[in-house]
N, C-alpha and C positions, 0 to 999 in steps of 0.2 A: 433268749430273744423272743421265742412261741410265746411264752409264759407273759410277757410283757405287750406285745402287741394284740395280744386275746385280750390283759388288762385292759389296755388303751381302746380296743373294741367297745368291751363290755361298757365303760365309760360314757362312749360317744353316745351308746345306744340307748343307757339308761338315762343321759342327760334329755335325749330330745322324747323321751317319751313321760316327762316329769311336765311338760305343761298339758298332754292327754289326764292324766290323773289328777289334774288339778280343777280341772274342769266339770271331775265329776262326783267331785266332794257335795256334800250336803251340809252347807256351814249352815252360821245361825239363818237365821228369817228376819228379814226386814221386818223393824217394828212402825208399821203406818198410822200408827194412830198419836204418835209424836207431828204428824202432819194432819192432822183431823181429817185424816180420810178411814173408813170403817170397812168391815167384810163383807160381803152381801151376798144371802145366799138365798135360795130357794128351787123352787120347781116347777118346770113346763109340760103341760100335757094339752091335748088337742083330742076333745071328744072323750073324754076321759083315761086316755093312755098316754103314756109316757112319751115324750120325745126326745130319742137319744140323738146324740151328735148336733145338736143343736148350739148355734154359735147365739150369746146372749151380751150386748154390750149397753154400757152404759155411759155416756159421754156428759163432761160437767160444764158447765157456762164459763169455765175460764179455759175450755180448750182442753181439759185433761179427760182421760177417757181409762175404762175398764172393759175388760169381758171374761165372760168362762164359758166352757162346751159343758153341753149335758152330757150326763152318764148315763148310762142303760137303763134307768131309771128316772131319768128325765131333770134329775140333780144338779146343781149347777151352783158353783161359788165363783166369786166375782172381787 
C-alpha cells in the first residue's frame, strides 16, 4: 500500500511540475521575416560611452511596435 501511494505521490507531483519545464524550453525562433518585419540592431553611446540598460523602441505606423535593452556595452537588438 506505501509502495503505491508513494507511486500516486510521485505522479501528482511530476504531473504539476511538467507545465514549469515546459515553459522553459528553448523551442524554435519565430521566423519574422515571413511577416516582412527585420532585426534591428545597433548601438547607443552618449559622449562617447556606452550606455548600458538602456530601453530602445521602435514603433511602426500601423500601431506595431519593437524594443531592446542595451548591454554593458551599449548593444542593443530589436
Amino acid at each position: 500500500m506505501k509502495t503505491r501511494r508513494r507511486s500516486l505521490t510521485f505522479a501528482a507531483l511530476l504531473t504539476s511540475c511538467l507545465p514549469l519545464y515546459s515553459g522553459c524550453s528553448s523551442g524554435p525562433q519565430a521566423d519574422y521575416s515571413k511577416l516582412g518585419l527585420v532585426e534591428v540592431a545597433g548601438t547607443i553611446s552618449l559622449d562617447g560611452q556606452p550606455v548600458p540598460k538602456a530601453a530602445i523602441f521602435f514603433y511602426g505606423e500601423n500601431g506595431t511596435y519593437s524594443y531592446g535593452i542595451t548591454d554593458e556595452s551599449g548593444h542593443y537588438v530589436a
